[in-house]
N, C-alpha and C positions, 0 to 999 in steps of 0.2 A: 524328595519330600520338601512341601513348604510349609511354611506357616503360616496359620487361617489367618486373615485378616478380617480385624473389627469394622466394618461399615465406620468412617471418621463422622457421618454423618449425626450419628447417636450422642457425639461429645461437644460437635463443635458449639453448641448454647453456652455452653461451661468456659472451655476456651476459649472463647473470642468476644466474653460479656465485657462489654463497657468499648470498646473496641470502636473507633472511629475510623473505619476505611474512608480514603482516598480523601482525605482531609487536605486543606490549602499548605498544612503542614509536614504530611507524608507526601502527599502528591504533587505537592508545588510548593514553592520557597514563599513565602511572604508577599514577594510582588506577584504570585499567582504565575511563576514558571511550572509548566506542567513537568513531572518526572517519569522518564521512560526509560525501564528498565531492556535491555536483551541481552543475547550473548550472541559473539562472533560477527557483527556488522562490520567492524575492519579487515576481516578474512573474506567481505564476499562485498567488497568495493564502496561500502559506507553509504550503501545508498540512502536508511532511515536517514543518517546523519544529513544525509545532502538535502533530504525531500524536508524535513523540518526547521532545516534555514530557511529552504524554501517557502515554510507556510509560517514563519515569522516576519518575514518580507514582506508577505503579503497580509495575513492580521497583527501584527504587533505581537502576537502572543510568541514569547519562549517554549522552544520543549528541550529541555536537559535531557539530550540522550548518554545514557549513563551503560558502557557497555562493562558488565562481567563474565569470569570465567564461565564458563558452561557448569563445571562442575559446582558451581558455586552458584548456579542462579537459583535451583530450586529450595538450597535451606535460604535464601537471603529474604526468599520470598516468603517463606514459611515464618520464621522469624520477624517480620515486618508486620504481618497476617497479627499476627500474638501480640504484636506490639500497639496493632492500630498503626500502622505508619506504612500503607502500603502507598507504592506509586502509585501516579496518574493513568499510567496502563503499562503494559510490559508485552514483548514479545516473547512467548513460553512454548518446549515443545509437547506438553501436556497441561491439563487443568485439575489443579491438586483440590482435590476434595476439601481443603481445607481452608480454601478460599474462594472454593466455587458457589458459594451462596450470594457473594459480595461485587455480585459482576454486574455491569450495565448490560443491558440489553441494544443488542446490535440488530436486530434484526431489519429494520427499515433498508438499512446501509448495505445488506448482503444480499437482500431482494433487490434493491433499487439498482444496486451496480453489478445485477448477475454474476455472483458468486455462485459458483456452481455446487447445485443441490445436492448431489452425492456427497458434498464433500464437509457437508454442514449435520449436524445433528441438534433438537430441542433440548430443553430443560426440561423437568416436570411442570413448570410452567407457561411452557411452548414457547420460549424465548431463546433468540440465536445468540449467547453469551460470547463463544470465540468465531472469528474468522480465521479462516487459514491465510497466510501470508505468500506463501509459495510452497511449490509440491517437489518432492524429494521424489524420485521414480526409479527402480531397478529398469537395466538395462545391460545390453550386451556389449563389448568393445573385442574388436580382431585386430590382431598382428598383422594388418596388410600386408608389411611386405614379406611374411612367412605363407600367407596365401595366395600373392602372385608368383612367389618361387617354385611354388607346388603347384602351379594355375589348375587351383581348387576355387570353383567359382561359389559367391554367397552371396545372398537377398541384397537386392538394392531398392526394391518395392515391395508393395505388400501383395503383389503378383505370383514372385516366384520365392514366398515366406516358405523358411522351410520347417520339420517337424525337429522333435527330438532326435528322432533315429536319423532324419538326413544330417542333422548337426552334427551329432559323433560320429556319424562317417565319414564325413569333411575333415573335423580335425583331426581323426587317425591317418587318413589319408595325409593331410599339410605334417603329419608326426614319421610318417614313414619317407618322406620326400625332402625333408630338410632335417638340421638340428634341435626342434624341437622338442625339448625333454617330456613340454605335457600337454597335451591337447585344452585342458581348461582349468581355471582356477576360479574358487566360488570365496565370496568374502564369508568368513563361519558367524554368520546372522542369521535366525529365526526371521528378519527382516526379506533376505535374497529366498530362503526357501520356500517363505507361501509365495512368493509369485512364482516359483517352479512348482508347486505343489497346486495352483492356481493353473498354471498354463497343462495340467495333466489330469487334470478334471476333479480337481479336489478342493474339498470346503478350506481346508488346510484348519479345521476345525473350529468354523463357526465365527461366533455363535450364532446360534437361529434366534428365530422372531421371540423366542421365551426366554433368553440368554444363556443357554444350554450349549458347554464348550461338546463336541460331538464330531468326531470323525464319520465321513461316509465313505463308501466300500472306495474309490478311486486314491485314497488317501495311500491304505496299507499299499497298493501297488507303484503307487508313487514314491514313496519311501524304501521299496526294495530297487527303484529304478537309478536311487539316489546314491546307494550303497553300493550298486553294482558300480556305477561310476568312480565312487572313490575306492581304483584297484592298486593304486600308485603305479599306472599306465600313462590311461587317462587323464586321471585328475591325483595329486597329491595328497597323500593321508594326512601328511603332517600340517598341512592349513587346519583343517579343523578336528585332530586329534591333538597336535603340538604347538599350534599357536603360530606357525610360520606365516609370514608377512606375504600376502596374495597381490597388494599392490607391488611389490618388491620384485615377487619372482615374475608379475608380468613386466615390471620393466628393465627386465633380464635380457630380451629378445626371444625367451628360448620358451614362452608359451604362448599359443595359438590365439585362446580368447580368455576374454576374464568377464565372469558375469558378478556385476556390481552395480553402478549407479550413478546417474547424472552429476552429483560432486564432485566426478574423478576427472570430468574434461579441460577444466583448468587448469589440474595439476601437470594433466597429459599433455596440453598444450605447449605447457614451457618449461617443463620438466623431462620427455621423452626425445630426444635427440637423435638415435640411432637406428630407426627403424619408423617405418607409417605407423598411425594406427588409426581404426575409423570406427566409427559408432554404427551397428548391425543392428536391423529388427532382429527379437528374441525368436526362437522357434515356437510353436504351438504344437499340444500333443493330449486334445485337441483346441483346447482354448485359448484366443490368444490375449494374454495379459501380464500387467506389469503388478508391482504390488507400490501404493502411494504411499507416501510418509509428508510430514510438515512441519510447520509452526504455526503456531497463531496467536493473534492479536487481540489482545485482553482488554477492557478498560474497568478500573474499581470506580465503588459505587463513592458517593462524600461529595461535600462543596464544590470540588473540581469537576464531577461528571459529565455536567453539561459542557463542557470547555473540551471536555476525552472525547466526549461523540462527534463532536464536530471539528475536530480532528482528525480520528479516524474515519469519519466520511469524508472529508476531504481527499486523504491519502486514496483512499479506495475509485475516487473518480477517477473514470478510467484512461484521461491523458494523465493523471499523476500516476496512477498504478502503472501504466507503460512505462512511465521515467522511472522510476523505482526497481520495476523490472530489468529493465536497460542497466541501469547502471551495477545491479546485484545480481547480472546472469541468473534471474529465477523463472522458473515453469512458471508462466502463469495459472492464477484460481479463476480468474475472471472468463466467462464467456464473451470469443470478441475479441479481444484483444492481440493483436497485429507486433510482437514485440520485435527489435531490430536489435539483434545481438551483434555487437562487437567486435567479437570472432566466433569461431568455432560453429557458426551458423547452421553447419549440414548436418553434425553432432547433437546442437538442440533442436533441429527439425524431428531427427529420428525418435527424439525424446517425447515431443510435441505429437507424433503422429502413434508412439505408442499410448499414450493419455485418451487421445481423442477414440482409440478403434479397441481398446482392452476392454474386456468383460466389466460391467459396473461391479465386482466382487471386489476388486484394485481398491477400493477405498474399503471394506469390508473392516477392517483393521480399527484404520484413523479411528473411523467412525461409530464403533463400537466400544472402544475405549474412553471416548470422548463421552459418549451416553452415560458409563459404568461409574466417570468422575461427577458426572450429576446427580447420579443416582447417590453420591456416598460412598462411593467403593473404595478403600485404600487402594491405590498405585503398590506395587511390588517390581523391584527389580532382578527378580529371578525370569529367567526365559524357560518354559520348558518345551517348546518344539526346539530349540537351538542343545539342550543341555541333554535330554531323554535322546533326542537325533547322536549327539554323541556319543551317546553309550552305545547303542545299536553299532554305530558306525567300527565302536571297540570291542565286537564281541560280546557283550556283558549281557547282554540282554536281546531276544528276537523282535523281528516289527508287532507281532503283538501284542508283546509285553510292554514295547513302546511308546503305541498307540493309547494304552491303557491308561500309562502312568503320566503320558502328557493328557488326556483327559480328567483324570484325579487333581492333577496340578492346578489345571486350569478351572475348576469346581473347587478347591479349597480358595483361590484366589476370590472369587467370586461372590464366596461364603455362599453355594448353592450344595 
């Protein structure tokens, strides 16, 4: 059970009176340095930081990229909101209702450099407030060399893509042929299960065009096909009953595949030692798709505005968005864009080519939560396809009773 949340929208008059967003003095220092808040730009090769030397090079203007903890980015943000002292723009991986009134309007900038349209949602005032900066994508990774020891053959195109049911019999077979403890290991995210609840022919509940969270009949069978998998055979209970570490035990040698997600190739890159491993298209059963996640690129309203947007359109042209991409290993958002990874090339192909051929539902997500923050809706950090999924998985409850109570959840969230 969760707790209703108040629409933020009803307060923020109250909160945020007198309140000067993105002022010369929140959003830039004196001499008109812009402030740009994210988090994690030196985890993923600094590229902001590179591209805004770069665009002070070439106009004079400063941008202070100011990177914080992740856990910390959204009260800093909140907090600055209350204060009148927000940045010049920030990288965020959601738009808090309680400063989503206060956004410039981006919209020229994500038309003009084909940002792609799934990936974007309006305001009530039909304005593109955030851009997505890069795409986060579930995906599949195999123990190659557990499946040429077993010479268990698996997809190398989207020719010989295979189903559900040919996946687990591959890796029982690669389980029965070598030391392999477990045929697959799933990261315990509500994030990894709608794109398996997606590739099995389900809404993975919505919402529809009314914003009605709503399981359809492919769900409840999806969800017993999930459970049958976690037999501690297969797949291990104790990842998402006990909390055990699913990057860990894949880099054990002694599991077959791990279905997770594009963040993991760099770790796998120069972290995995003892064994191949290669990025697999996912199976379909019958549809075939990834589920997306992001960030995105905010700019507040105040004195500095003008100076944010033409910033941000800058960044977004798309030789700078390549460089940016280049140097930050990101999926691109842009249509078009040609990017030339570093390494791991064959890895972000696979990743590249599930984006381009996955069901447009893959953004379903992003993009509905992004609506529900304009609309006013408090954020909550309860999951309940991840948390009701585990009680089923423990017994406590049948897929019915499941299906049910993550519908209730996602309706109290909602305040519908």
């Amino acid at each position: 059970m969760v707790k209703k949340l108040i629409p933020i929208a009803t307060v923020l008059s109250l909160a945020l009176t007198g309140c000067a967003f993105g002022g010369e003095s929140g959003s830039g220092s004196d001499s008109g340095t812009l402030k740009f808040w994210l988090s994690g730009d030196g985890n993923q090769g600094g590229g902001f930081a590179a591209m805004a030397k770069e665009y002070t090079k070439e106009t004079g203007v400063k941008i202070d990229v100011v990177d914080i903890p992740y856990d910390d980015l959204r009260t800093k943000l909140r907090n600055a909101a209350q204060a009148g002292d927000l940045p010049a723009l920030a990288r965020v991986p959601s738009v808090d209702p309680l400063w989503a009134g206060s956004l410039i309007d981006l919209t020229d900038t994500a038309e003009k450099h084909k940002v792609k349209a799934n990936l974007l949602a309006k305001s009530s005032k039909g304005e593109i407030n955030a851009i997505p900066t890069d795409l986060t994508a579930v995906g599949l990774f195999l123990n190659k060399s557990l499946f040429e020891k077993a010479k268990v053959p698996y997809p190398t195109s989207a020719a010989d893509q295979w189903t559900w049911d040919e996946f687990t019999a591959a890796v029982k077979k690669v389980q029965q042929a070598t030391d392999a403890k477990y045929g697959l290991v799933m990261d315990k995210s509500s994030h990894r299960l709608r794109s398996f609840l997606f590739q099995n022919g389900s809404n993975a509940f919505g919402p529809d065009a009314q914003g009605t969270y709503a399981a359809d009949p492919p769900t409840t069978a999806a969800l017993e096909r999930f459970k049958a998998m976690n037999d501690d055979k297969l797949m291990p209970r104790s990842v998402w009953l006990s909390g055990d570490d699913p990057n860990a035990l894949f880099k054990s040698g002694r599991v077959a595949a791990y279905y997770s997600g594009v963040w993991q190739i760099t770790d796998f890159s120069q972290n995995i030692k003892d064994f191949q491993w290669t990025s697999v298209l996912m199976p379909k059963q019958p549809v075939r798709a990834t589920n997306l996640g992001t960030n995105y690129l905010v700019g507040y309203d105040g004195p500095a505005a003008e100076k944010t947007a033409k910033f941000i359109d800058w960044l977004y042209t798309p030789e700078n968005y390549r460089k940016l991409c280049e140097i930050s290993g990101f999926l691109p958002v842009e249509d078009g864009i040609d990017v030339k990874y570093a390494a791991d090339k064959e890895a972000f192909d696979v990743y590249n080519d599930e984006i381009a051929h996955s069901d447009p539902i893959d953004s379903l997500q992003m993009r509905s939560e992004l609506a529900a923050s304009y609309r006013g809706e408090g954020s909550s950090t309860d999951d309940p396809i991840r948390d009701e999924t585990v009680k089923y998985l423990n017994g406590e409850q049948d897929v019915r009773k499941t299906v049910a109570a993550i519908e209730k959840n996602f309706a109290e969230q909602s305040g519908r």
